[in-house]
N, C-alpha and C positions, 0 to 999 in steps of 0.2 A: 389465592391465584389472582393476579394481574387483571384488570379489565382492559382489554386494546378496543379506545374508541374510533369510530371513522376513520382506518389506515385507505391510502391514499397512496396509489403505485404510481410511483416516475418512472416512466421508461424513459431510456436513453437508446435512441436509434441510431448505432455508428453503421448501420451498415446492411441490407436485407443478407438474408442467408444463402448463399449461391446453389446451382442446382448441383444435381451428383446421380450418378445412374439408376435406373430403376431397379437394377441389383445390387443396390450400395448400401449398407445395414447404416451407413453414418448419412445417408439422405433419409432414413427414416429419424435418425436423433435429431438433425436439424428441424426436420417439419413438427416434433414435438417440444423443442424449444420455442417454435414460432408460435407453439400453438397454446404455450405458455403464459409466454407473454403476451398474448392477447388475452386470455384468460387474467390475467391480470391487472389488466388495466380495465377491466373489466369488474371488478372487483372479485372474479370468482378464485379463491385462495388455495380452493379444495381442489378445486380441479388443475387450476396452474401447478400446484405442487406435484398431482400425478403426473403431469406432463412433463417436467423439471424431471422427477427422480428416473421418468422413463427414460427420457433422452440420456440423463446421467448410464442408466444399467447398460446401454448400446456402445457408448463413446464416453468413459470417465475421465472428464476433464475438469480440472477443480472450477475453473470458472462458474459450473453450473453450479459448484454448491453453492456460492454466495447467493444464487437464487432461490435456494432450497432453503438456505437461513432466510431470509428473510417472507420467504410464504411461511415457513412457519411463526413467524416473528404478528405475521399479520393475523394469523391461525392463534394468537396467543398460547404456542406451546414453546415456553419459554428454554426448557432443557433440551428438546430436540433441537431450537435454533441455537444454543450455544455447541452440541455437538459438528453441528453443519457447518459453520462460523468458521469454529477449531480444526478442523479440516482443511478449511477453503484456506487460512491461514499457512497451514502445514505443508500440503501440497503443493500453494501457489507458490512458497521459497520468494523469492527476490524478483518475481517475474509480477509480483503487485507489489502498485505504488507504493510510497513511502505516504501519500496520502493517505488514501483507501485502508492501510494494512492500521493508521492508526483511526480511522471513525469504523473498521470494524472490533479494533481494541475496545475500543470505549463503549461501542456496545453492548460486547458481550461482559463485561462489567457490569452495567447498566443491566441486562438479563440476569447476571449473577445474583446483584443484589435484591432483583426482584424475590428469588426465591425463598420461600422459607427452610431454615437452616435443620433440618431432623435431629441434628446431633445436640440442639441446645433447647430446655425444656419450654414450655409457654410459662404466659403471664400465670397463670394457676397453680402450675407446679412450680415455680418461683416463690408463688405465695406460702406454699404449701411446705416447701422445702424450706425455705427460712422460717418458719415456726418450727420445726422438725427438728432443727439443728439449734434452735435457742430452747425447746424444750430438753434435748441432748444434753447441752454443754450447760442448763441446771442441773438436772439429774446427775451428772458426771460430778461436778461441783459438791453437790450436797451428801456424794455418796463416798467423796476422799476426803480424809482426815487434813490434807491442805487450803489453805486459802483457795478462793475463788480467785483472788484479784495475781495467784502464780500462776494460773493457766493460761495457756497462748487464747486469743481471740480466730474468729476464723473472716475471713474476704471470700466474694464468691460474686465474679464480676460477670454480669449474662446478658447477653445480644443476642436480637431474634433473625438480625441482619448477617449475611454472612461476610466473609473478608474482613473481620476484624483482627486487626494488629495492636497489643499489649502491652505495655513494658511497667513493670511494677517495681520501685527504687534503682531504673535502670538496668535493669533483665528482663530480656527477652520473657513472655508465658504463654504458654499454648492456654487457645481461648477454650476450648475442651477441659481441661485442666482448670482452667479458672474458675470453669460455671459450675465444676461440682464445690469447688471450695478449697481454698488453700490458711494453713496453720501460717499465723503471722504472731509475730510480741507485741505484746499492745504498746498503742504508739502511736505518729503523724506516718502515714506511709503515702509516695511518690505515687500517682496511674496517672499514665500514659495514654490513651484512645486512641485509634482510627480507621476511618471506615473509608470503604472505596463511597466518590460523590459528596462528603462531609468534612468540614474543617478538625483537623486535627484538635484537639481539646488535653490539658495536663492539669489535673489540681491536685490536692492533699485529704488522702479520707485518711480517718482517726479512726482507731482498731482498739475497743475495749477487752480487758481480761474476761475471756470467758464468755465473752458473746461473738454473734453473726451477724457480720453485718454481707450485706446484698446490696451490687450497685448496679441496677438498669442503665447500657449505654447508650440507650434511646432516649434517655433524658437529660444527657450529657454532651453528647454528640451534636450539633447542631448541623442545621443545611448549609451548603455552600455559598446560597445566596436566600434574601428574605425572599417570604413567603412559602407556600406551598411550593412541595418538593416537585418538580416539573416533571410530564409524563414522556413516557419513552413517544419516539416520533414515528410517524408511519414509515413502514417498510419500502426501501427504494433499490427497485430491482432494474438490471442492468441487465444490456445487452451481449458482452462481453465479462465484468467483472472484474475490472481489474480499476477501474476508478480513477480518480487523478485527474491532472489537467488534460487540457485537448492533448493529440495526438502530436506529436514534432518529428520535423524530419531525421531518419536515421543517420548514423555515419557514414554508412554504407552507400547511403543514396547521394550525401553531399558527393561520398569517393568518386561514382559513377559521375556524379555532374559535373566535378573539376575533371573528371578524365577527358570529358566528353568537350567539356571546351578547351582543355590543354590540345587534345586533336586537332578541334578546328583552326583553332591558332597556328600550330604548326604548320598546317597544309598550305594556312594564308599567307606565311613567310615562308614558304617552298612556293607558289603561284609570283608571291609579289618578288623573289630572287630571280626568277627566272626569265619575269618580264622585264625585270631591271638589266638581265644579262643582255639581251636582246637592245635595249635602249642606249645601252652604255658600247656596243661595237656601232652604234647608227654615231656616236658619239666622235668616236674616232673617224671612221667615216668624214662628216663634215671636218674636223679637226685638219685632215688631209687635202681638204677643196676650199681654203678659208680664204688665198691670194687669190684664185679663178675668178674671172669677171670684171676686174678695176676696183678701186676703191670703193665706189656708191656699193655692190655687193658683197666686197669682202666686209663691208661693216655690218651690214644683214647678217652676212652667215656668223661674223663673231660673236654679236648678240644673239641670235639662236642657239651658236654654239655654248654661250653661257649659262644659257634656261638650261639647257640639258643637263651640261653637268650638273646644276645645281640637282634640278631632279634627280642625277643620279644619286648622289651623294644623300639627299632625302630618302630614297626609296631604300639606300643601304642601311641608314639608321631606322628605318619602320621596319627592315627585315631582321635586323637583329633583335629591335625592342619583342617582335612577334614570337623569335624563337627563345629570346630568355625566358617572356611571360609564357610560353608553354612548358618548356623545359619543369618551370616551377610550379606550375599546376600538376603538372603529371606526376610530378615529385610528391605531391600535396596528396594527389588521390591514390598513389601508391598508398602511402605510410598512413593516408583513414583506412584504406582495404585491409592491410596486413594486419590495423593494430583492432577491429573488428574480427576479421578473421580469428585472429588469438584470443581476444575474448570471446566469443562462440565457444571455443575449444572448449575453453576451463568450463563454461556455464556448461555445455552439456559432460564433461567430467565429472562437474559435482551432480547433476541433475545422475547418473550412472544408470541406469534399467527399471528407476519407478516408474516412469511409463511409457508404453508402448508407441506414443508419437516422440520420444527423447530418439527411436532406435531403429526408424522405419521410415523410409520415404515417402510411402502412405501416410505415413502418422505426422510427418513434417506438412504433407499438405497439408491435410485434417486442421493442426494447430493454428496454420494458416486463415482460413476458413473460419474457426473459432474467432 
């Protein structure tokens, strides 16, 4: 069994947990999530994880497994945090990161390997079994009227680590299969090695008539980088569970925003059209009074009459540039809304009645909240 030294809880605070009615059984799962993760920064493991699993029993929402994996991760119980893991994996679907979903891959890798393998013998019955089987295959030997040197040899390849992948003169072989012993022709024979965390490794072991040979891949297999093989890291428990970069704005939100100033814009070129309509009859107006008065004023009024039109003719190109650039925003937050919309659809299609916030407008809050 693993020793987990000094783990060390990162909380990640996105956000305190909102209140909920005093008859609301998911305000009771929040006040034990909160009361989780203070226990865990806390360093208390034993009690956060009671806290985690309770919240979980009221409102099962995968997020909290990844909390659950990883108290126990700091509890050093390595099998119940990869069941917790595989879960929060399972559950959470596509709704965690593409980050998060691969450092808790690696993990529970990293947990796999820790485990000792039941199905493959120790170092003792290794020892034990290959005298066993070179005692045999004399006996056998000495007891047929054939040569020794026409009897097949035997290979019998055994790892204490689990996840080992085999390939022997390029065939696949179940590692189970290998560690009791497989009938080979003696000869130069082709292995293969690999382990999850270890460089893959290929040489040539020599298979004698009539004998046993045994090859430990813990002596074969090297680490993926020098030195001592480096310890799993403390468990980092989260608020949420879903990992990943910060937070980015949704589609949905950009849609709302372009709509929201496609409107403004609009109204601004209905305001500036209208004031323009208003300026351009004062236009005509003077256009009609331009001889009144003699010369010295009709020049006044001409030049005034010019500023104006120019202004109008301004104020006509600022109303249309206003109602295109609206026209095209609106456009814009349309086709994010719609194309949001449609994805929601599928996502809860595929997501179909595993749970209870997929199917309830209670439960869409809830998630919310989560």
């Amino acid at each position: 069994m693993l020793r987990w030294t000094a783990p060390v809880a990162a909380l990640v605070a996105l956000g305190a947990p909102r209140a909920g009615r005093a008859d609301d059984p998911r305000s009771d799962a929040r006040a034990h999530y909160a009361k989780g993760l203070e226990l865990a920064g806390q360093h208390g493991y034993e009690g956060a994880l009671r806290e985690f699993e309770a919240a979980y029993a009221i409102s099962p929402e995968f997020a909290v497994l990844y909390n659950i994996g990883q108290a126990h991760v700091a509890l050093g119980r390595a099998r119940e945090a990869i069941d917790a893991l595989t879960r929060y994996l399972r559950d959470g679907g596509d709704r965690i990161s593409p980050e998060r979903r691969v450092q808790v891959e690696r993990q529970i890798a990293r947990l796999s390997a820790s485990l000792p393998n039941p199905a493959l013998p120790s170092q003792a019955e290794v020892e034990r079994a290959t005298a066993a089987a070179a005692g045999e295959a004399i006996a056998a030997a000495s007891e047929n009227a054939r040569p020794l040197a026409d009897r097949p040899g035997t290979l019998a390849v055994r790892c204490a680590e689990s996840g080992l992948k085999l390939t022997l003169d390029g065939k696949h072989v179940d590692p189970t299969v290998s560690a009791r012993g497989l009938a080979l022709p003696a000869g130069p024979h082709r292995l293969a090695l690999a382990l999850p965390g270890r460089r893959p490794t290929e040489q040539t072991v020599a298979v004698s008539d009539g004998t046993a040979t045994v090859v430990l891949c813990e002596n074969l297999v090297p680490p993926l980088a020098a030195g001592p093989t480096p310890a799993l890291g403390p468990p980092v428990f989260s608020d949420l569970g879903t990992g990943g970069p910060p937070p980015t704005i949704q589609a949905r939100t950009v849609a709302y925003l372009l709509g929201g100033i496609g409107l403004a814009l609009g109204g601004a070129a209905i305001g500036v059209y209208v004031w323009n309509r208003g300026l351009a009859a004062s236009t005509r107006t003077e256009y009609a009074h331009l001889d009144e008065g003699g010369p010295p004023t009709s020049y006044d009024r001409a030049v005034q009459y010019n500023q104006d039109v120019d202004e109008v003719h301004r104020n006509s190109e600022l109303t249309i540039g206003l109602a295109v650039t609206s026209v095209g925003l609106l456009a814009g937050s349309v086709y994010l809304w719609l194309r949001e919309h449609r994805r929601g659809e599928r996502a809860r299609a595929g997501a179909g009645a595993r749970s209870w916030a997929a199917v309830t407008p209670a439960g869409a809050v809830w998630g919310g909240v989560w």
